[in-house]
N, CA, C and O atoms as CSV, one atom per row, in Angstrom:
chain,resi,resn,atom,element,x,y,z
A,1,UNK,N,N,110.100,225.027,23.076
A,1,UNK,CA,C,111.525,225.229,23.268
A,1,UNK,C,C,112.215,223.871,23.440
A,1,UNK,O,O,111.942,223.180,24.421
A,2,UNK,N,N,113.156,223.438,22.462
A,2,UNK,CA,C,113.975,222.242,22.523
A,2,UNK,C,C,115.006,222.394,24.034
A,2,UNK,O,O,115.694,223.373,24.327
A,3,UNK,N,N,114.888,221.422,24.639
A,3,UNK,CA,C,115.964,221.152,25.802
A,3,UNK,C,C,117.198,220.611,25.775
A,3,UNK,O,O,117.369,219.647,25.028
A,4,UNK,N,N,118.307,221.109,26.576
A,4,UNK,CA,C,119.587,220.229,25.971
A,4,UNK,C,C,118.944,218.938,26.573
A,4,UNK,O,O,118.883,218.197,25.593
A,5,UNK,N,N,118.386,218.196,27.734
A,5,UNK,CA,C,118.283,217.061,28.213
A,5,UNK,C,C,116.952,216.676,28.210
A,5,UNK,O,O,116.211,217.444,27.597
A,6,UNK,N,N,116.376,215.585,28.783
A,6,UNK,CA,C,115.136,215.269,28.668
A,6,UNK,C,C,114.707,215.999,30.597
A,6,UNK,O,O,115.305,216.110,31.667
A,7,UNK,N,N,113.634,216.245,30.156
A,7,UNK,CA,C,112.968,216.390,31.732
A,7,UNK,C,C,112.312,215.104,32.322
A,7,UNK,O,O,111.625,214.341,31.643
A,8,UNK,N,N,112.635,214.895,33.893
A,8,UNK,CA,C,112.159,213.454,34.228
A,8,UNK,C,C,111.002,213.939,34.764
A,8,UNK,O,O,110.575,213.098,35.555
A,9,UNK,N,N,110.355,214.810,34.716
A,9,UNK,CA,C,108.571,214.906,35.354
A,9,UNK,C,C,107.714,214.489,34.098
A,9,UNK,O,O,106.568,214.054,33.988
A,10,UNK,N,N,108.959,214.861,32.965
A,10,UNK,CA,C,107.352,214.484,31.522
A,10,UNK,C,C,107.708,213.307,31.232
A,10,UNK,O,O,107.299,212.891,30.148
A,11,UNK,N,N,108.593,212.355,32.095
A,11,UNK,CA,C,108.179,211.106,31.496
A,11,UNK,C,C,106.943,209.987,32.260
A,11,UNK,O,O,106.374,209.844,33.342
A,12,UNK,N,N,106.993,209.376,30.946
A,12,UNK,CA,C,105.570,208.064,31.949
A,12,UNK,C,C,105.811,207.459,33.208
A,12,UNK,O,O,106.885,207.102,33.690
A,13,UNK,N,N,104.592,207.388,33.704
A,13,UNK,CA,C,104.819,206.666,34.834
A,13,UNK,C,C,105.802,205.099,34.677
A,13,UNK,O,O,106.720,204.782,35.434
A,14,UNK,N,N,105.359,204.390,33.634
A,14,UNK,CA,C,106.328,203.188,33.273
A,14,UNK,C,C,108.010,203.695,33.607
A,14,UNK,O,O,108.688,203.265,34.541
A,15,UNK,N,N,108.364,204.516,32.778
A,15,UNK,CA,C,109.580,204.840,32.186
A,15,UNK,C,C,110.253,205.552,33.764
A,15,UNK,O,O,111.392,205.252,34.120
A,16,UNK,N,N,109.538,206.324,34.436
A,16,UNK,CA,C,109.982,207.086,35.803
A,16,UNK,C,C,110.205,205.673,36.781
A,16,UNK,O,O,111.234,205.459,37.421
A,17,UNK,N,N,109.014,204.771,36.746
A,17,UNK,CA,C,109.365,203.540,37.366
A,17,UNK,C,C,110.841,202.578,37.176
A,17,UNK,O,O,111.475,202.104,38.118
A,18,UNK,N,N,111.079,202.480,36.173
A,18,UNK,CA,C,112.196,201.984,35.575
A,18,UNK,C,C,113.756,202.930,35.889
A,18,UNK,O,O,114.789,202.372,35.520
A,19,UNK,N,N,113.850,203.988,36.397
A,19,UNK,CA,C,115.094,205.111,36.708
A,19,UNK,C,C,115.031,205.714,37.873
A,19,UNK,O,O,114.038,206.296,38.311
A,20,UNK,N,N,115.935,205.614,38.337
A,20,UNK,CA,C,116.718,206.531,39.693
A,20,UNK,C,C,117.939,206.688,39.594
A,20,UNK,O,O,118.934,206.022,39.309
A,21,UNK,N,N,117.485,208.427,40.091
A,21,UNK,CA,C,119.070,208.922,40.570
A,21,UNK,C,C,120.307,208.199,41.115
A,21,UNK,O,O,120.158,207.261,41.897
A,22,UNK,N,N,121.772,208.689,40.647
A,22,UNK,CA,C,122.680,208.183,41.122
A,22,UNK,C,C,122.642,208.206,42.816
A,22,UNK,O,O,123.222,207.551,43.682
A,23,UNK,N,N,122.023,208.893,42.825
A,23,UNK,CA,C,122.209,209.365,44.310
A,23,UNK,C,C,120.983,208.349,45.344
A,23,UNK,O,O,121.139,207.914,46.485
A,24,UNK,N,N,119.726,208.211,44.367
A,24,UNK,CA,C,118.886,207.322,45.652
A,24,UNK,C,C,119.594,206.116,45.039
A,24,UNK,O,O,119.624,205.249,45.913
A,25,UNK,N,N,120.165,205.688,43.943
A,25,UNK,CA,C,120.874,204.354,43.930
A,25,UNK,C,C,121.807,203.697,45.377
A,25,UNK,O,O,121.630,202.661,46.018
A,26,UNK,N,N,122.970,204.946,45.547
A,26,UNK,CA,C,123.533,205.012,46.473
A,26,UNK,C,C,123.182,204.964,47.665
A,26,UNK,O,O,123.909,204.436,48.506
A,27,UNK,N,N,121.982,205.515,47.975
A,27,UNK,CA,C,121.401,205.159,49.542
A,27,UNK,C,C,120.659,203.817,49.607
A,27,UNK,O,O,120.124,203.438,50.648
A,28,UNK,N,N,120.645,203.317,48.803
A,28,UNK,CA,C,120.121,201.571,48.786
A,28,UNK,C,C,121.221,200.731,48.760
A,28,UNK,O,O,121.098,199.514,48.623
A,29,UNK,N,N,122.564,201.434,48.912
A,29,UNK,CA,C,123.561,200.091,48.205
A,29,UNK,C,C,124.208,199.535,47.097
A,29,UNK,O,O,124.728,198.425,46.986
A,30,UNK,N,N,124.103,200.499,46.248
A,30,UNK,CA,C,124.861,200.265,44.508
A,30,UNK,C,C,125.013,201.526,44.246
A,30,UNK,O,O,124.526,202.450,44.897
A,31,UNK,N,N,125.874,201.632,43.030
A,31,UNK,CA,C,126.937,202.240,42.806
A,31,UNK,C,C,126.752,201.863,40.678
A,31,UNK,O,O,126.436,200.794,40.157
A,32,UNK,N,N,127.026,202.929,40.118
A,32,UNK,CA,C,127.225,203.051,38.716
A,32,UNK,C,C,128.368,201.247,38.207
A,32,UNK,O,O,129.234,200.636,38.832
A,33,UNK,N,N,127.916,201.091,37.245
A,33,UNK,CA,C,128.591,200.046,36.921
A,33,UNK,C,C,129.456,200.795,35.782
A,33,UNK,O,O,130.631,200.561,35.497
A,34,UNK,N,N,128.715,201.620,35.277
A,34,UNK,CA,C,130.151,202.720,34.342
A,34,UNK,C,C,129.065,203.725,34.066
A,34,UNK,O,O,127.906,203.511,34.422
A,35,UNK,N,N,129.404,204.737,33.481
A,35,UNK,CA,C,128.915,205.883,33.281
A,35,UNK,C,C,127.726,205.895,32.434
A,35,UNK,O,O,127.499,206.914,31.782
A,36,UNK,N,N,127.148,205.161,32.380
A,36,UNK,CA,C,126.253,204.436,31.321
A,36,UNK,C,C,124.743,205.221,31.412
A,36,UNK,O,O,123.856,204.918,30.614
A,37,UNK,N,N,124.522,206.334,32.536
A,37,UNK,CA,C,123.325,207.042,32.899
A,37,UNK,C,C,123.075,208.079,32.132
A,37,UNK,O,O,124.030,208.600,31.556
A,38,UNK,N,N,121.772,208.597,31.954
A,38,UNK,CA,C,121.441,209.093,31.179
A,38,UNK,C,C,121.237,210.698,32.265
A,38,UNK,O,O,120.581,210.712,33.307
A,39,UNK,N,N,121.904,211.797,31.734
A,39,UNK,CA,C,121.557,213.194,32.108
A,39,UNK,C,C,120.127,213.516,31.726
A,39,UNK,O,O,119.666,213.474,30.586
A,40,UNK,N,N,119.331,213.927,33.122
A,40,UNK,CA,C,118.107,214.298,32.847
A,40,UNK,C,C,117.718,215.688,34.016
A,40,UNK,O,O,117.959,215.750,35.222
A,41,UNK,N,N,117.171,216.508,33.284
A,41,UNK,CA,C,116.513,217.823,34.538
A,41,UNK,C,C,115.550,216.912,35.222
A,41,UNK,O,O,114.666,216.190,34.761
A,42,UNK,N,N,115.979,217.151,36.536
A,42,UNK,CA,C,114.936,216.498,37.490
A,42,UNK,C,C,113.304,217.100,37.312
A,42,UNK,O,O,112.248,216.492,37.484
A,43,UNK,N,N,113.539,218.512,36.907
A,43,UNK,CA,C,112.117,219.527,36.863
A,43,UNK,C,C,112.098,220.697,36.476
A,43,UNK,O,O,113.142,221.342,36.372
A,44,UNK,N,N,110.871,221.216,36.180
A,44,UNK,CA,C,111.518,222.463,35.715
A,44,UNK,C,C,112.666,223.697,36.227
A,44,UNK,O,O,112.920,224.761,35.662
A,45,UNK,N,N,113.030,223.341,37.029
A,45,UNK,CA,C,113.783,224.444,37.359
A,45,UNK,C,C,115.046,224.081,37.049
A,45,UNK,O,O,115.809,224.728,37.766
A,46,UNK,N,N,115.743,223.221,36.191
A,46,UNK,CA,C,116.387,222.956,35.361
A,46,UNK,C,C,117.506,222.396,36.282
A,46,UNK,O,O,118.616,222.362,35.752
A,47,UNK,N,N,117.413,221.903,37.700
A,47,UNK,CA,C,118.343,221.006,37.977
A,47,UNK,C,C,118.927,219.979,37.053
A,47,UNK,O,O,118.496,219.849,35.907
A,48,UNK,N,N,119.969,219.200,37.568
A,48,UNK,CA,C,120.681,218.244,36.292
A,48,UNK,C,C,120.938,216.759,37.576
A,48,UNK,O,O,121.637,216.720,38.588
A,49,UNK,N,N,120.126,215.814,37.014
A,49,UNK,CA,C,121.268,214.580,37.575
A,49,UNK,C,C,121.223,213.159,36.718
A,49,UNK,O,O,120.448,212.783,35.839
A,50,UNK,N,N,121.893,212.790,37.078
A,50,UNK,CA,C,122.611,211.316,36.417
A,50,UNK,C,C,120.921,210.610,36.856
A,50,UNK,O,O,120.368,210.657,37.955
A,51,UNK,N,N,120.444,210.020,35.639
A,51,UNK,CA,C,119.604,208.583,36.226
A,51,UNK,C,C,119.957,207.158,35.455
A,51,UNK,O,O,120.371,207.123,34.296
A,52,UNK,N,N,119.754,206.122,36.186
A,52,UNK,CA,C,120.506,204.814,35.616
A,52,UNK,C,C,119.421,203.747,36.211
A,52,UNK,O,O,118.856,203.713,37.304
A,53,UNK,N,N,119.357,202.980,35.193
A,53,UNK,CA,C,118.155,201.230,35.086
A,53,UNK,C,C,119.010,200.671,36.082
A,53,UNK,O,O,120.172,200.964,36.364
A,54,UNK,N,N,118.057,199.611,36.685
A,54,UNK,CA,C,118.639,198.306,37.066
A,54,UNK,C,C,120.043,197.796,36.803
A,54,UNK,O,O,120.903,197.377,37.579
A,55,UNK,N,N,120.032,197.928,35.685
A,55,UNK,CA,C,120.994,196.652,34.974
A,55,UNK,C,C,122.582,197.866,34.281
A,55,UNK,O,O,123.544,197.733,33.526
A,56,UNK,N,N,121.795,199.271,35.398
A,56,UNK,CA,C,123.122,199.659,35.472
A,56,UNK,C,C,123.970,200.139,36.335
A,56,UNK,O,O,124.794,201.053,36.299
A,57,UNK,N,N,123.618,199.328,37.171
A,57,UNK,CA,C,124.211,199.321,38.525
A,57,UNK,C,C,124.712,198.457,38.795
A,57,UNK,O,O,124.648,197.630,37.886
A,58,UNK,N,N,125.720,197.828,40.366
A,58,UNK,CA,C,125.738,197.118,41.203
A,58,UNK,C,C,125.902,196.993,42.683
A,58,UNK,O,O,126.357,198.004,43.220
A,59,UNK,N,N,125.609,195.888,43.534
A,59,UNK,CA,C,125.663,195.667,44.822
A,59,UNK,C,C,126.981,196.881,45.204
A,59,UNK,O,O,127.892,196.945,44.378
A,60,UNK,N,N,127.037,197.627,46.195
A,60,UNK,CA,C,128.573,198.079,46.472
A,60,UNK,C,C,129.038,196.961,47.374
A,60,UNK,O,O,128.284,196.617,48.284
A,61,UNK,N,N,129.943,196.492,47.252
A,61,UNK,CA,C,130.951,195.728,48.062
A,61,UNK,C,C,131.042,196.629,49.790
A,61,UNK,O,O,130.931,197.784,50.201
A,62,UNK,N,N,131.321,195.195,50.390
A,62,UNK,CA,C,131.613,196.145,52.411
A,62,UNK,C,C,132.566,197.353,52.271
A,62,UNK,O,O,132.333,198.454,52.770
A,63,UNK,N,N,133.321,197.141,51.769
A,63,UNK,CA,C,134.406,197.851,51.641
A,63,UNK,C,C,133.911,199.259,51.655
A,63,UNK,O,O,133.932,200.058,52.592
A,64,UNK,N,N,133.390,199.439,50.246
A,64,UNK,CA,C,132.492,200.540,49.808
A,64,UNK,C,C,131.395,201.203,50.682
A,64,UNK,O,O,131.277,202.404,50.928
A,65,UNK,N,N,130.679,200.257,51.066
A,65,UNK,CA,C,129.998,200.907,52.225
A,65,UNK,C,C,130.427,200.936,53.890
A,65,UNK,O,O,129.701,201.160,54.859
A,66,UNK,N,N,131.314,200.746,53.858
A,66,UNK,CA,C,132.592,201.122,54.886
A,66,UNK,C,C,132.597,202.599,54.461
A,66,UNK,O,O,131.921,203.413,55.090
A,67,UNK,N,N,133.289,202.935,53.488
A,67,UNK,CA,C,134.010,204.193,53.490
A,67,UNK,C,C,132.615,205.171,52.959
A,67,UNK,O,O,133.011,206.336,52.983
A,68,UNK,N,N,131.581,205.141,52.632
A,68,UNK,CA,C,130.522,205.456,52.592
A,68,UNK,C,C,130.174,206.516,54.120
A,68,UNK,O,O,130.012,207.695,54.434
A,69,UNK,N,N,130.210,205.047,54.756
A,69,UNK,CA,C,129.591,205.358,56.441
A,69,UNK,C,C,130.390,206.350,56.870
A,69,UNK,O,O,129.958,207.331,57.475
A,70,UNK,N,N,131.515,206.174,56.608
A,70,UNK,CA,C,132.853,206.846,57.798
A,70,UNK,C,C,132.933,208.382,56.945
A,70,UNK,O,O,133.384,209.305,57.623
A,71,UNK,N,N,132.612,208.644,55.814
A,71,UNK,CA,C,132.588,209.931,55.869
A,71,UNK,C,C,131.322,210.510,55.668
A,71,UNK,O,O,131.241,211.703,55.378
A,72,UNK,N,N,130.057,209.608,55.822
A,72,UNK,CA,C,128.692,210.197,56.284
A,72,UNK,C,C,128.947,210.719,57.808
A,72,UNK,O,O,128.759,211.902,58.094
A,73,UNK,N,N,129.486,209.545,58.985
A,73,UNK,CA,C,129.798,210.459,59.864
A,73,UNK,C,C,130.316,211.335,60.380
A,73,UNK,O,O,129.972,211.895,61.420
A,74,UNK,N,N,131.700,211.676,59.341
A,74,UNK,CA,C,132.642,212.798,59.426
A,74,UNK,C,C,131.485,214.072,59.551
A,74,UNK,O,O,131.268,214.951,60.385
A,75,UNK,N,N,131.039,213.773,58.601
A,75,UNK,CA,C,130.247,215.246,58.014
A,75,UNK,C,C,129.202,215.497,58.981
A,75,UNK,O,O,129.185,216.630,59.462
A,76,UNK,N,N,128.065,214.422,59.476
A,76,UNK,CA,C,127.146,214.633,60.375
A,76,UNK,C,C,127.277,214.529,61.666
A,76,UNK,O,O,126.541,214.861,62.595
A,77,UNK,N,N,128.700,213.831,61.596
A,77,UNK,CA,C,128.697,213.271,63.139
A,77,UNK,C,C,127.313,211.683,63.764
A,77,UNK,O,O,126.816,211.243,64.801
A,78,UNK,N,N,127.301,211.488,62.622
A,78,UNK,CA,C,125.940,210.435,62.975
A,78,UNK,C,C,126.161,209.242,61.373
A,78,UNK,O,O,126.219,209.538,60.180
A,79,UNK,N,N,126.226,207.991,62.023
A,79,UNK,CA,C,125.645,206.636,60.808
A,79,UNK,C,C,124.451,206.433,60.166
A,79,UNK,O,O,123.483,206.123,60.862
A,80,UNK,N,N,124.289,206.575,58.672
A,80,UNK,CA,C,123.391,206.349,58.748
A,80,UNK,C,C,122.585,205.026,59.016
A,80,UNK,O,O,123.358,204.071,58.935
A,81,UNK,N,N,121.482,204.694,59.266
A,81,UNK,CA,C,120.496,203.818,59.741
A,81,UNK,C,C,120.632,204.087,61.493
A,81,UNK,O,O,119.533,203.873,62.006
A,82,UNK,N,N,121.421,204.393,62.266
A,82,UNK,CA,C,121.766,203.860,63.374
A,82,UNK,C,C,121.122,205.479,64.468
A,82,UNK,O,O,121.612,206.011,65.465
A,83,UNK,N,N,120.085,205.741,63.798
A,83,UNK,CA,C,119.927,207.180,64.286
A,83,UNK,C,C,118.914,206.640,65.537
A,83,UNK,O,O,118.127,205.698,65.440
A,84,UNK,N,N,119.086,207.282,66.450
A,84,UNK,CA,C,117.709,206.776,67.821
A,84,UNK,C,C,116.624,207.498,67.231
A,84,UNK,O,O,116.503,208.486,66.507
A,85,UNK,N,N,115.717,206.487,67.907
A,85,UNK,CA,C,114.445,206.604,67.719
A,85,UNK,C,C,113.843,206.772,69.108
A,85,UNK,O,O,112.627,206.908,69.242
């Protein structure tokens, strides 16, 4: 059965090494440099998300992770990194 997208479990270990989600991009600190990611099912159960290389991203600016933080804590009531241990 042809897929509209590629699935990211059948790709190589090389190629899985080389891509991450928009989303674990974002919890490291960068942000899409333009829409430049490739739609892929995370697995079979046919989820959908954005994945993007290195070189298609960048650093987010303070700013950005300013307003990041402040409505991570809206929502949880908690910063992230700053959780007790």
């Amino acid at each position: 059965m042809a897929t509209k997208y590629r699935v990211y479990n059948e790709l190589s270990e090389e190629e899985k090494a080389q891509i991450t989600t928009e989303k674990q991009w974002r919890k490291r600190g960068y942000c899409p440099v333009e829409n430049e990611g490739e739609l892929m099912y995370c697995n079979r159960s046919w989820s959908e998300a954005a994945y993007f290389r290195a070189d298609q991203v960048r650093r987010m600016s303070e700013m950005e992770l300013t307003l990041i933080r402040r409505r991570q804590k809206k929502k949880t009531g908690n910063i992230a990194g700053s959780e007790r241990k």
